[in-house]
N, C-alpha and C positions, 0 to 999 in steps of 0.2 A: 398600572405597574410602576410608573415613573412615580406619581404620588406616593404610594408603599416606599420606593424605594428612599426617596425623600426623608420621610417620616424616620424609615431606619437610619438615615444620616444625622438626622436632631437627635436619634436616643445614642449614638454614639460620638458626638460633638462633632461627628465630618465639615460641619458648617459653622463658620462663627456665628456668636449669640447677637442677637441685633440684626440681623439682615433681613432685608423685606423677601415675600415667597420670590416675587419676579428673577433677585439675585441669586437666589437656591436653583430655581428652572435652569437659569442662566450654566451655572456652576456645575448644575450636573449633565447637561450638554456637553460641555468643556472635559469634564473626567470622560464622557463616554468613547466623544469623538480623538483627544490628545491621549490620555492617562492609559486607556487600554489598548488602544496602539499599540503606544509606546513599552509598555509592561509586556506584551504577547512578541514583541519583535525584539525586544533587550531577552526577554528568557528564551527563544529560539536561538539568540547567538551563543547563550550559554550552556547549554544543552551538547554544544559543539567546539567548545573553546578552544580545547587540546588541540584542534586541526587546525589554528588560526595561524599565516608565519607571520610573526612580530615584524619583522622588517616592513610587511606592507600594511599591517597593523598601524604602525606608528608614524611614518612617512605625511599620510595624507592627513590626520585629525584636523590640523590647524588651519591648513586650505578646506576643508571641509567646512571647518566653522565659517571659513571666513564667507564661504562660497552660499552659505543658508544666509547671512545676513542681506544679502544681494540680490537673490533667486528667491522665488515662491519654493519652501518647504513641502508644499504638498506635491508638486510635483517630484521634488528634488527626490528626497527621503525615498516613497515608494517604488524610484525609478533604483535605486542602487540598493534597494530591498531586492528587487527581483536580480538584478548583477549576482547580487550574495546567492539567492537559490540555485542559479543554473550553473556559476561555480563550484556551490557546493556538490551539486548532483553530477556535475561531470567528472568530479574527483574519484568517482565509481567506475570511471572507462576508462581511466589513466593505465598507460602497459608498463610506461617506466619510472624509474626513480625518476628522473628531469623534469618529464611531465607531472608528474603530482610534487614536486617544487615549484614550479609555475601556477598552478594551477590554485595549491595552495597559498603561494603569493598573493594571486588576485582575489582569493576569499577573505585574505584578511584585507585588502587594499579597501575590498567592498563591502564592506564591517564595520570602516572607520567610522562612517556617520552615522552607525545605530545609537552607540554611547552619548556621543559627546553634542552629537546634532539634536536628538531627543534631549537630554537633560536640558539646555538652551530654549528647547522650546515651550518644553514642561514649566519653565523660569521664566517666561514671558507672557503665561495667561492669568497667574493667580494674583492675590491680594497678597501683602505676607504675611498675613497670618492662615493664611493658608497654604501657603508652600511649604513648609516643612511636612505635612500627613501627604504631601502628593510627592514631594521627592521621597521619602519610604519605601511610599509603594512603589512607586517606579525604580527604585533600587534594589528591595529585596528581590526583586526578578533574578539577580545577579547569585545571588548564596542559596534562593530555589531553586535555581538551575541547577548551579553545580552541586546541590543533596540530590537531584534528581539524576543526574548524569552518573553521579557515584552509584545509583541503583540500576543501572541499566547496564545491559551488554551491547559490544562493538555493532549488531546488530540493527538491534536499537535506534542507535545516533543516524544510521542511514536511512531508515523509515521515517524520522522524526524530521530530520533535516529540511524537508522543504513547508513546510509551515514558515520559514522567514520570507518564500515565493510569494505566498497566499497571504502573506499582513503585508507583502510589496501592491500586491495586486489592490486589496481592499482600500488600501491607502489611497489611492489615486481620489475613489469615490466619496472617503469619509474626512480625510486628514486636514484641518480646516486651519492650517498656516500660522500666520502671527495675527493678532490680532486688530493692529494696523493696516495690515493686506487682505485680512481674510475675506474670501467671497465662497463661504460654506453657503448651499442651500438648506444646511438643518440649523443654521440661524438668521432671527431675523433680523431686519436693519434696525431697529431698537435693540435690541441684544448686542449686534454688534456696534452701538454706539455705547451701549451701556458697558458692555468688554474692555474697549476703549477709557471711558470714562473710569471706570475701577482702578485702572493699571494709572491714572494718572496725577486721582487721589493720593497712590499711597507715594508716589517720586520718581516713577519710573517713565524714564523719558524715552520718545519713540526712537529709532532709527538715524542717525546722522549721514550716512549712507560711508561707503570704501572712497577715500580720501587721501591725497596726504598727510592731513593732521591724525591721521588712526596711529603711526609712529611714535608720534608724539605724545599724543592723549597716552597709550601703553605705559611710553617710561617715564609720563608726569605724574603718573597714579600709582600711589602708594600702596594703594589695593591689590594691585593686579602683581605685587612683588610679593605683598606681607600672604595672602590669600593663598596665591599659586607653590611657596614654598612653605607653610602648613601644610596643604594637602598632600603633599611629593612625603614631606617628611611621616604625615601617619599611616602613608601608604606601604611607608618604607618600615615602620615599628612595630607594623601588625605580622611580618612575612612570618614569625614564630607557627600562626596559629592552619599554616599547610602543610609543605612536605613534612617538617620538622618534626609536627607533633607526628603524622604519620609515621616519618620511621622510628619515633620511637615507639609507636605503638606495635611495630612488626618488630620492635629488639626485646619484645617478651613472648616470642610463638611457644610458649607454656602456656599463656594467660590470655594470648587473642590469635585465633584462627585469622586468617586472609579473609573469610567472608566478615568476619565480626570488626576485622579491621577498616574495614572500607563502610561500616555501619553505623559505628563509631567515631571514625573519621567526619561524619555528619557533622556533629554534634556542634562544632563551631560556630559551622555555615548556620544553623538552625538557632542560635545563641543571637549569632550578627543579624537575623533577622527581628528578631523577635525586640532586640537591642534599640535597631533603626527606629519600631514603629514606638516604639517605647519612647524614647528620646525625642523625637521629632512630634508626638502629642503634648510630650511635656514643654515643648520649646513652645510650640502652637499657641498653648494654652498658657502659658507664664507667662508669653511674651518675649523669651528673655534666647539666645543661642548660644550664649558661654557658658553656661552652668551645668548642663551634662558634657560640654566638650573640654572643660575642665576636670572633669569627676575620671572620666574615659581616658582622659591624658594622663593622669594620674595614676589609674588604674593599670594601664597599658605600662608604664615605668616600675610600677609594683611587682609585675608577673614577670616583667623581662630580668628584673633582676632575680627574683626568684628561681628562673632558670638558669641566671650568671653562676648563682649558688650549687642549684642542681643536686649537690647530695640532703636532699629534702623529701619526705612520705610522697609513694604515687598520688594520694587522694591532694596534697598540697599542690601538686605539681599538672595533676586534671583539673584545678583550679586556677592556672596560671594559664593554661590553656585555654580554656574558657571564658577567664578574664580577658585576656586577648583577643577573641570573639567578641566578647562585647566593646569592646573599645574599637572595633571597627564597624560595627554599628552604629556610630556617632556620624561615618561618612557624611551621610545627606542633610545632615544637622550644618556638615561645617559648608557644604555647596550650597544653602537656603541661605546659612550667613553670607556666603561669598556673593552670590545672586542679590542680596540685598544692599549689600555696600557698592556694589557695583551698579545700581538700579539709575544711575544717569549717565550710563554709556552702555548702550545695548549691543557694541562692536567691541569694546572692550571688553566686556562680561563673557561673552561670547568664546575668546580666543584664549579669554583666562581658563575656563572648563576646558577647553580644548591641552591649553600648554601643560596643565597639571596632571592630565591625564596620561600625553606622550611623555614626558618625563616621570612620570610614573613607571609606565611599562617600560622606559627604558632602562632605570633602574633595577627594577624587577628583573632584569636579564643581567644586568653585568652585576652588582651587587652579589649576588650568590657566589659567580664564579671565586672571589676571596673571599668573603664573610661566610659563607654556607654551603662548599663543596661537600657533597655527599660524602664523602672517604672520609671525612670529621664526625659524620652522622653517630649517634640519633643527639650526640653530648653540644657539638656545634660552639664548644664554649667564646673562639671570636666571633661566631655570629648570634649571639644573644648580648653578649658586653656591645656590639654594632647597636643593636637593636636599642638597650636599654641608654645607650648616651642619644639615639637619634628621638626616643622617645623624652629623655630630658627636653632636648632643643623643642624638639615638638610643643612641649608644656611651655618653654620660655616663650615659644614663637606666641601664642596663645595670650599668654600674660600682652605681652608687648601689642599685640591689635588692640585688646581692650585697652589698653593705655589711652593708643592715641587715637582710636574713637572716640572715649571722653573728654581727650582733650581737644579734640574738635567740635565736640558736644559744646566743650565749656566757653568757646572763641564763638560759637554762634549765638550761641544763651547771652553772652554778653553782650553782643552787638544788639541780639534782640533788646536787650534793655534797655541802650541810650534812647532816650528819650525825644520824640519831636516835639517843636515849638510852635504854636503860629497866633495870629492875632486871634482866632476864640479861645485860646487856652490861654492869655493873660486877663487880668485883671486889676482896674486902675494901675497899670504901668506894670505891675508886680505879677509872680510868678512861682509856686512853691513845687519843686523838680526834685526827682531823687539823682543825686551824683554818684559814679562809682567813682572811687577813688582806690589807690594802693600806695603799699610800700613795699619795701621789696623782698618782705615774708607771705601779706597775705593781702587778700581785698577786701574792701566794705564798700556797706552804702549809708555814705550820711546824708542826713538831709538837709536841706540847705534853702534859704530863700536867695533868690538869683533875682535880680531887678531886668527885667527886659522890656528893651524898645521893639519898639512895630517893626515886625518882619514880615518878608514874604512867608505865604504859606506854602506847609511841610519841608521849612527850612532844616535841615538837623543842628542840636545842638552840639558841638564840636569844644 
């Protein structure tokens, strides 16, 4: 079975090209024991979102995160997996309003580290070229869920609800930590040295452990500002493609029944998925993470304004909609970028998924109340003009990472250059070295004969 399943991974490029089988075995251990966890416990929270109270929702993420980089994951995660089930199942005995306020409280409290803790850890097993097809898939759990939940009655959500008990429970036995800590028995110590080994091939450095310099590192990393505020901002530019389009698809009950609207209403969720795995093969496989997060930024500034418009044909306007679906399927594109720039601080990377996130849903809540109160619906016109100036910044923010990527590209490419000297790379006294030089348009390299005396060796030339 493992074999088959393999083979079906090479016919659909699961696995980058080049790797020996041992790394494939390796990798699909990894997907089996982290990926489907994590995907069965993220779509179990979403199945039941509506009942989450955001206050305790957002509170804890960042201590959450902070509290996985410290603590063994495998215990942590499935022990507030099981929190989340018995919460959730006692929200069925509650008599009062107060009590199902509280009780609600603690199911979002104990939800916080489904999201933010998984994707972190999802981020710390792979190669990168492989993280982009595994953050997908552990994302679209997010917009399955919620087509799924749109198809289901209140009924439903309570049968369904304790399946986050039972991936609490399994977790204890399978969930197999970071891969610097891990002491899985369904890996072996060559596996988990070769685990190791992979993650440090590609720059990712292990654990520095909770410190005082963790302040520090945060607001000396430019990453953790430019990364965390893209993510807040697309979070914030997609909000068109839920209630919004919904009511405006109930401001035509000529043209859509209640049940059509809520089937309909899909169509997003079902777009952002298909979007994610789409985007996130082609980043894979190009190599490259700005080029669909570009295309989406763009796309997302298109539709928003299109709606700023508004007196526009419904079929343009279901395309604007749509559009906006898919430009939120670039999500895990821009968390595989962010996971990757961040790949020499595992405490920082860490708190960034976490802070983007609570400032997200914190947004998510107040933002509406003046940019998208219902009594404006289904036209919303300040909250699509909101939307289309945050998805401009959005695109600028974009533009400006790539900037100064490359130009940190270009500061290290040039250091790599200068040249070392030592006594076997002379000859009779003499020496032929390539110099950079500049002036204060642009650089070259001339070449030059440099006469040099006996130095120590791997002296740099300066």
């Amino acid at each position: 079975m493992k074999a088959l399943l393999i083979r079906f991974g090479d016919a659909i490029h699961w696995y980058p090209k080049g790797i020996t089988h041992e790394e494939k075995v390796l990798i699909f251990k990894i997907d089996s024991l982290v990926l489907v966890y994590a995907c069965l416990s993220f779509f179990a929270k979403y199945l039941d979102i509506t009942a989450l109270i955001e206050t305790g929702y957002c509170i804890f993420q960042i201590p959450s995160n902070i509290l996985i980089t410290k603590y063994p994951s495998q215990y942590y995660l499935p022990a507030i997996e099981i929190f989340w089930g018995i919460f959730t199942l006692g929200t069925a005995f509650v008599k009062t309003y107060n009590q199902l306020i509280v009780m609600r409280f603690f199911v979002g409290l104990s939800a916080t580290s489904c999201y933010v803790g998984l994707v972190h850890i999802v981020n710390s097993w792979y190669r990168k070229g492989e993280l982009g097809r595994r953050n997908a898939l552990f994302w679209i759990a997010n917009p399955i869920g919620q087509m799924i939940s749109g198809y289901l009655q209140a009924a439903a959500y309570t049968n369904l609800s304790g399946v986050g008990g039972l991936a609490g429970w399994s977790g204890f036995a399978f969930f197999p930590d970071i891969p610097e800590r891990t002491k899985s028995k369904f890996l072996t110590e060559d596996e988990k040295k070769l685990a190791v080994r992979r993650l440090e091939e590609e720059g990712f450095k292990p654990s520095t452990g909770i410190n005082r310099s963790l302040i520090k590192r945060i607001f000396k990393s430019w990453e953790f500002g430019a990364f965390v505020l893209c993510l807040v901002l697309l979070c914030n530019a997609i909000y068109g493609l839920g209630t919004p389009f919904i009511l405006w698809l109930k401001s035509q009950p000529e043209k859509y029944s209640i049940p059509l609207v809520n089937d309909i209403g899909t169509i997003t969720n079902a777009v952002a998925a298909f979007s994610a795995i789409a985007n996130c093969y082609y980043s894979d496989l190009r190599g490259n993470r700005w080029e669909p997060i570009i295309f989406s930024a763009s796309l997302a500034a298109f539709a928003n304004l299109l709606l700023v418009i508004w007196d526009i044909p419904n079929g343009l306007k279901f395309f604007a909609f749509i559009a906006i679906g898919w430009a939120e399927g670039v999500l895990p594109v821009l968390i595989t970028w962010t996971a990757e720039a961040l790949s020499h601080d595992l405490e920082v990377r860490a708190i960034s998924l976490a802070t983007y996130n609570t400032i997200g849903e914190i947004t998510s809540l107040v933002v509406p109340l003046v940019a998208w109160p219902v009594s404006k619906g289904p036209r919303f016109l300040g909250g699509y003009i909101w939307a289309f100036i945050i998805s401009i910044l959005y695109l600028t923010n974009v533009i400006a990472i790539i900037a100064i990527e490359r130009r940190h590209r270009g500061k290290k490419h040039s250091l790599d250059e200068i040249p070392s000297i030592n006594n076997s790379g002379t000859q009779n006294g003499r020496h032929e070295t390539n110099i950079i030089s500049s002036n204060s348009d642009t650089k070259h390299v001339a070449k030059s004969t440099a006469t040099v005396t006996s130095q120590p060796d791997n002296q740099n030339l300066e």
